[in-house]
TIMARDO-625080 format. One line per field, with one value per residue (C-alpha): residue number from 1; residue in three letters; z, y, x. Coordinates in steps of 0.1 Angstrom, whole numbers, m for minus. Each point is the difference from the previous one (the first is absolute). Layout:
! residues N
seq = [NUM;...]
type = [ALA;...]
z = [Z;...]
y = [Y;...]
x = [X;...]
***
This chain:
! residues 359
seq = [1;2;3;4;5;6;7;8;9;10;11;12;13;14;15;16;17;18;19;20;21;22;23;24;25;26;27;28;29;30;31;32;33;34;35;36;37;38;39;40;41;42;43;44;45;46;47;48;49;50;51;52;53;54;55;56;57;58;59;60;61;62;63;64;65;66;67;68;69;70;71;72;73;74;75;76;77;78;79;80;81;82;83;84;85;86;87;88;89;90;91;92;93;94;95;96;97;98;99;100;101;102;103;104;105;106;107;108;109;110;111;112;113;114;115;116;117;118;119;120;121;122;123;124;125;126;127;128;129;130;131;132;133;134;135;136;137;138;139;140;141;142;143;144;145;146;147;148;149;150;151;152;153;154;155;156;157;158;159;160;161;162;163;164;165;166;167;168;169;170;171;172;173;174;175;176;177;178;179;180;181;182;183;184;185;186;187;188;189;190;191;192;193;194;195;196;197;198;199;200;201;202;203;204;205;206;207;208;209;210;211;212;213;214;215;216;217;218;219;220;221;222;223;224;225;226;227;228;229;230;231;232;233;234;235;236;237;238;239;240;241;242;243;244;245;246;247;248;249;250;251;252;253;254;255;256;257;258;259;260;261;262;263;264;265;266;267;268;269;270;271;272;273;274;275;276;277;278;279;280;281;282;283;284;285;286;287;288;289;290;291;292;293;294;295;296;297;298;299;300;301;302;303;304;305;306;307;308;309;310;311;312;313;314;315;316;317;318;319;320;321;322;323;324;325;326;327;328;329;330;331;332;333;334;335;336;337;338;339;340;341;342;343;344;345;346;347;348;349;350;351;352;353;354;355;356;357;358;359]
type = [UNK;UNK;UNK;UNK;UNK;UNK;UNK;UNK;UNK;UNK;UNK;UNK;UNK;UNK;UNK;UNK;UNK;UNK;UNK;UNK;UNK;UNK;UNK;UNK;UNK;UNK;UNK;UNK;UNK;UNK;UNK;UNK;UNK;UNK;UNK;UNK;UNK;UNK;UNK;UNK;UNK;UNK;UNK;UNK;UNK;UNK;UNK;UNK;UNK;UNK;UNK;UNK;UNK;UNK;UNK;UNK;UNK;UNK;UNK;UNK;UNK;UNK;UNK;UNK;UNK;UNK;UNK;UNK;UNK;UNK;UNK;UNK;UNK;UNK;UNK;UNK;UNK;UNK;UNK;UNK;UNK;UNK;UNK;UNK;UNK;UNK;UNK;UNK;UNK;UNK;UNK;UNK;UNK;UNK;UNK;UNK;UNK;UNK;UNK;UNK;UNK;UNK;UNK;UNK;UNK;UNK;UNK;UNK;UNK;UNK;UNK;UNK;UNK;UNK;UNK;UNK;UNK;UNK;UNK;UNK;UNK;UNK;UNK;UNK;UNK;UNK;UNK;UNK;UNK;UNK;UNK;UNK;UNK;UNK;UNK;UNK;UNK;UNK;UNK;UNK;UNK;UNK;UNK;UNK;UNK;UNK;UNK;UNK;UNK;UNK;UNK;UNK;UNK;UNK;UNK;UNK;UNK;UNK;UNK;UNK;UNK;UNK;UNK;UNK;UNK;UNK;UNK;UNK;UNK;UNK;UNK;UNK;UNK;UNK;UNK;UNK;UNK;UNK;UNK;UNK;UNK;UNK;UNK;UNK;UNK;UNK;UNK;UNK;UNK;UNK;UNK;UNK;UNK;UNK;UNK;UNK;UNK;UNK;UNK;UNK;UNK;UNK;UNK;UNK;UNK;UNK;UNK;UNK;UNK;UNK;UNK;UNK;UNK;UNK;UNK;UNK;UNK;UNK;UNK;UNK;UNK;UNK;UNK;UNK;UNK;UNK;UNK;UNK;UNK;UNK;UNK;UNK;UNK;UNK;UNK;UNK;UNK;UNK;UNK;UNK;UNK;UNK;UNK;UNK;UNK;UNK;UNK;UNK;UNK;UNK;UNK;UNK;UNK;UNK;UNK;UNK;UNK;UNK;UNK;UNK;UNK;UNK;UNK;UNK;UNK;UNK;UNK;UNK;UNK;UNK;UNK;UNK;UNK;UNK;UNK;UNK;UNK;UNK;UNK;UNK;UNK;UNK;UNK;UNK;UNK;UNK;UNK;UNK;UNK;UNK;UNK;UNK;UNK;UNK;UNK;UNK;UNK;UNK;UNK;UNK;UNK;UNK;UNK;UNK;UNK;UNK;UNK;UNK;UNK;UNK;UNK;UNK;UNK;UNK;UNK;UNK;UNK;UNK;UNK;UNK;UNK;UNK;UNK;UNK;UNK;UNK;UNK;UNK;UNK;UNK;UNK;UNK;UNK;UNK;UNK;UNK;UNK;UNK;UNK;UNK;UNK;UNK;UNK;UNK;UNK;UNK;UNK;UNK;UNK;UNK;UNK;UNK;UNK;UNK;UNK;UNK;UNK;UNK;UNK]
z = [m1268;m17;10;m30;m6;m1;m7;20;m23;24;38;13;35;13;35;24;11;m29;m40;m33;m20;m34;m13;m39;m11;m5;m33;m12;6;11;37;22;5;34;21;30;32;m17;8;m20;21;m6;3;4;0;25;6;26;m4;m9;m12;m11;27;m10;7;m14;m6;m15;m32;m1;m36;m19;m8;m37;m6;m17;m6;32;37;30;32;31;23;33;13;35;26;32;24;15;29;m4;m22;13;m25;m35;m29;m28;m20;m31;3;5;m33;m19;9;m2;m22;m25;m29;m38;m21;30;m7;30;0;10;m1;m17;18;29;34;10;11;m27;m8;m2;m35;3;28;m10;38;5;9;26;m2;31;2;27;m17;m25;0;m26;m25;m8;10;m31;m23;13;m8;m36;m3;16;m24;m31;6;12;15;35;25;20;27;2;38;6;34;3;25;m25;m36;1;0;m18;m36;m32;15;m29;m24;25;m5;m37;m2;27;m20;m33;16;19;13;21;35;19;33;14;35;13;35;1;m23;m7;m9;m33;m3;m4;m28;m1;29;8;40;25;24;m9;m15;26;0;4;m34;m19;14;m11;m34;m10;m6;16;m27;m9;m5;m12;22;m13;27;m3;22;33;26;25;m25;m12;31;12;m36;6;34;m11;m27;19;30;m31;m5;m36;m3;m3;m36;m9;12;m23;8;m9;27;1;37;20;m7;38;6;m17;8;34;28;25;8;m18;17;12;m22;12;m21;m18;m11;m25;22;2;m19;m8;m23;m24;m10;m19;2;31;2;23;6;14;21;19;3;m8;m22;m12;m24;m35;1;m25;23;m14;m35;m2;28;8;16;11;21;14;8;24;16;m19;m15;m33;m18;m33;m18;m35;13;m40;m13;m6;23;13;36;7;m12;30;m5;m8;17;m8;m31;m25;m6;m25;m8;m7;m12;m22;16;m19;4;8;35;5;2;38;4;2;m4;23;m7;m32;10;14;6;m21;23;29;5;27;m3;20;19]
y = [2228;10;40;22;21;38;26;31;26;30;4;32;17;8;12;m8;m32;m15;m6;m7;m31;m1;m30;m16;m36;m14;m20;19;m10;19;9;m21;26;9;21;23;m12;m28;m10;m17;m32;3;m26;12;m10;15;m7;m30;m9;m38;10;27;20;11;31;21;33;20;13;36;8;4;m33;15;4;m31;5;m4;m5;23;m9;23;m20;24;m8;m15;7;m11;24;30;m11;m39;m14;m32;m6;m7;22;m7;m30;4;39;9;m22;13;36;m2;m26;m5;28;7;m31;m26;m28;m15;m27;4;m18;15;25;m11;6;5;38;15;27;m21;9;m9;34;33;13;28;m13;16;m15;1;m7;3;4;m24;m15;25;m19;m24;30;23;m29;1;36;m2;m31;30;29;m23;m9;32;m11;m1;29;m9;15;m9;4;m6;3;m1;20;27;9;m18;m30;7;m21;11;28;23;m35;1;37;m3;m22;18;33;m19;m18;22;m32;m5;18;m6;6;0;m3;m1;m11;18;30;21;34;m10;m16;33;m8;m31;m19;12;m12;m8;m28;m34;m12;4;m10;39;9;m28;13;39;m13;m22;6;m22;m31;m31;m8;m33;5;m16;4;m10;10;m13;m19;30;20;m23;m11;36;9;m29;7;32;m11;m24;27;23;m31;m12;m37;m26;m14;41;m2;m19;m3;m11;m14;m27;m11;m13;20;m3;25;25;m10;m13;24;m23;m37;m31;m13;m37;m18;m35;m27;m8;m37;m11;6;32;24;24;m27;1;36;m13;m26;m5;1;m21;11;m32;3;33;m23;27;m3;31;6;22;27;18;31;m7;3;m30;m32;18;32;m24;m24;39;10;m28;5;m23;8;m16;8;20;25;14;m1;m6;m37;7;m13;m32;8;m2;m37;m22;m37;m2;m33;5;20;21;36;28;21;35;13;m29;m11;9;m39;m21;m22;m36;m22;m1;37;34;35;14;36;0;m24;m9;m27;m21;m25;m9;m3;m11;26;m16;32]
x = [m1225;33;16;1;36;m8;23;3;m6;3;8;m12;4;m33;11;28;m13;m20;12;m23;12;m13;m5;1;m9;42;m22;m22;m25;m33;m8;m25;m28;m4;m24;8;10;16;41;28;13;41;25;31;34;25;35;7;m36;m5;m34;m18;m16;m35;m18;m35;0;m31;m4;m3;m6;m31;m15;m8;38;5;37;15;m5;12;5;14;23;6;35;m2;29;3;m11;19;23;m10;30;m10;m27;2;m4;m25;19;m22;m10;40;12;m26;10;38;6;m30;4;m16;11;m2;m27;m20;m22;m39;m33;m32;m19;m22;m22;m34;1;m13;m33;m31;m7;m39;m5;m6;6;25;33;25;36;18;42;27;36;8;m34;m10;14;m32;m23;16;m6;m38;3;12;m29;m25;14;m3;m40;m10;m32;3;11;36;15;42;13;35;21;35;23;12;9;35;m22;m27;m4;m20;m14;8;m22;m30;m3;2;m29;m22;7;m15;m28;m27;m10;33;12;31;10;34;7;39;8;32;m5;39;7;3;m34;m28;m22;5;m20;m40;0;21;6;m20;m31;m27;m34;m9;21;m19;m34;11;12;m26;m34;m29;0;4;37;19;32;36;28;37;29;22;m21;m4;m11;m27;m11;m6;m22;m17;m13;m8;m23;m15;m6;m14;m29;19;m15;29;m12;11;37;27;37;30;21;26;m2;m29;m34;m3;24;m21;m36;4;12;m4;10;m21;m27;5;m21;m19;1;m33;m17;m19;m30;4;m24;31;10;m21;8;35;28;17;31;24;33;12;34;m24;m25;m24;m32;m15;m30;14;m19;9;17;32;13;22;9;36;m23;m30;28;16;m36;m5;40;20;30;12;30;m2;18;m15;m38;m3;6;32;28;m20;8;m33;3;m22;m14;m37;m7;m33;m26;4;11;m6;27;m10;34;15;29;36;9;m28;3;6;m31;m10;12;m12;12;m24;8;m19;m24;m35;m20;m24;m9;10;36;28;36;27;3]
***
């Protein structure tokens, strides 16, 4: 699938760490459509690369704005007092080098995290830092329909950091249907007004905000963050088909807190197998019955303590590339190129029969 060329029609500063590219079709042509939650997959070119290095950022603009795309790129440094790691190499060229007028290249919208369109359940969005950026695409989705009630709560350590507060505000204050929360670690002098709470997300702030219903729950943010929302909704009784994140790193890290279970191989005999394919990761020498637990083979093989190599979580990058020795697959997110016969991409994959992964 070819890269379009889009333009960057505006670059705007939406706190220190995190910049708004606005982006125009370089041809002309019309948008893809795209729903909330959904990102751009980038390939771009930086000096003394040999190839394009390829990264996904959300879109943050409202999927009815069919006239550009937005995406907010936080810049990532290495940490205070540790020189010896690197720098962002994409987020840094982007922010210092990429201006109005520059063209980069970028596939069609894509991704799975998006609001289930056929529920008429409240939603609450939840986002840590820069993982507000898909949620305030949600929101604009929300504020368009008007038919469901939404609560927006953001964390981030202060106002210095805190992006598109001023837009979520807007579109609370015009939609009675819409509440926001604000909750900075870190609050300054500087930040009064700005911020409702202070410290982190809790379990008890969601219980004093929220009143006793049913909620679909969308949560995006850095990997402590999410973990500790999730354990938190799970402690508040929220049933696991309710919770939906976006995370690009093993869903184990969020919905596991402790180590996986040892899991003993299964036969044919066995009555487990007749509730799904099994699935035999060959060089483990493990055979476990696909249950259904996991959303794709990458976080089913993570489940069970195996640790395959990936990178986009998003059929993207073919990392994830393994050798199906055995079966067949179905690939729930199409895959950006699609694999070699007697290969996989396991992180947007499950099984249709019973299959053999050289893993």
């Amino acid at each position: 699938m070819e890269a379009r060329r889009f333009r960057v029609a505006r670059k705007v500063r939406e706190s220190e760490v995190i910049s708004s590219f606005y982006l125009e079709a370089a041809d002309g042509r019309p948008l893809e459509p795209f729903k909330g939650g959904q990102f751009l997959t980038f390939e771009i070119d930086l000096p003394g690369q040999d190839e394009a290095v390829v990264r996904e950022y959300s879109l943050s603009s409202p999927p009815h704005d069919t006239a550009r795309y937005r995406v907010a790129v936080k810049r990532e440094d290495a940490p205070p007092g540790r020189s010896d790691l690197p720098s962002g190499l994409v987020s840094n060229y982007l922010h210092d080098h990429v201006e109005e007028g520059v063209e980069l290249s970028a596939h069609d919208p894509r991704g799975q995290f998006v609001l289930d369109a056929d529920s008429t359940q409240p939603v609450v969005l939840l986002s840590g830092g820069v993982g507000l950026t898909p949620t305030v695409s949600m929101l604009h989705e929300l504020a368009a329909a008007g038919d469901r009630d939404a609560w927006f709560i953001h964390a981030c350590d202060n106002g210095r950091v805190h992006a598109m507060g001023d837009e979520v505000r807007a579109l609370a204050a015009g939609n009675p249907r819409i509440r926001t929360h604000f909750c900075y670690r870190f609050p300054e002098s500087g930040d009064a007004g700005r911020f409702d709470s202070e410290g982190v997300v809790t379990k008890e702030l969601l219980q004093s905000l929220l009143p006793l219903d049913d909620y679909e729950f969308y949560l995006c943010g850095p990997s402590p963050f999410m973990k500790a929302i999730y354990g938190a909704l799970r402690d508040l009784g929220v049933h696991n088909d309710r919770v939906h994140f976006e995370f690009f790193g093993p869903a184990t890290l969020i919905t596991e807190p402790e180590e996986p279970a040892k899991v003993a191989p299964v036969t044919e005999s066995s009555d487990a197998a007749a509730a799904g394919p099994q699935v035999t990761f060959r060089k483990s020498g493990k055979t476990v019955v696909w249950d259904g637990s996991a959303e794709t083979l990458l976080e089913f093989a993570e489940s069970h303590g195996l640790q395959p190599e990936f990178s986009c979580r998003a059929g993207v990058c073919n990392t994830c590339m393994i050798g199906l020795a055995a079966g067949e697959v179905h690939y729930i997110e199409e895959p950006l190129d699609p694999p070699e016969p007697g290969t996989a991409l396991i992180c947007c994959s499950r099984p249709i029969t019973d299959v053999e992964l050289d893993i």
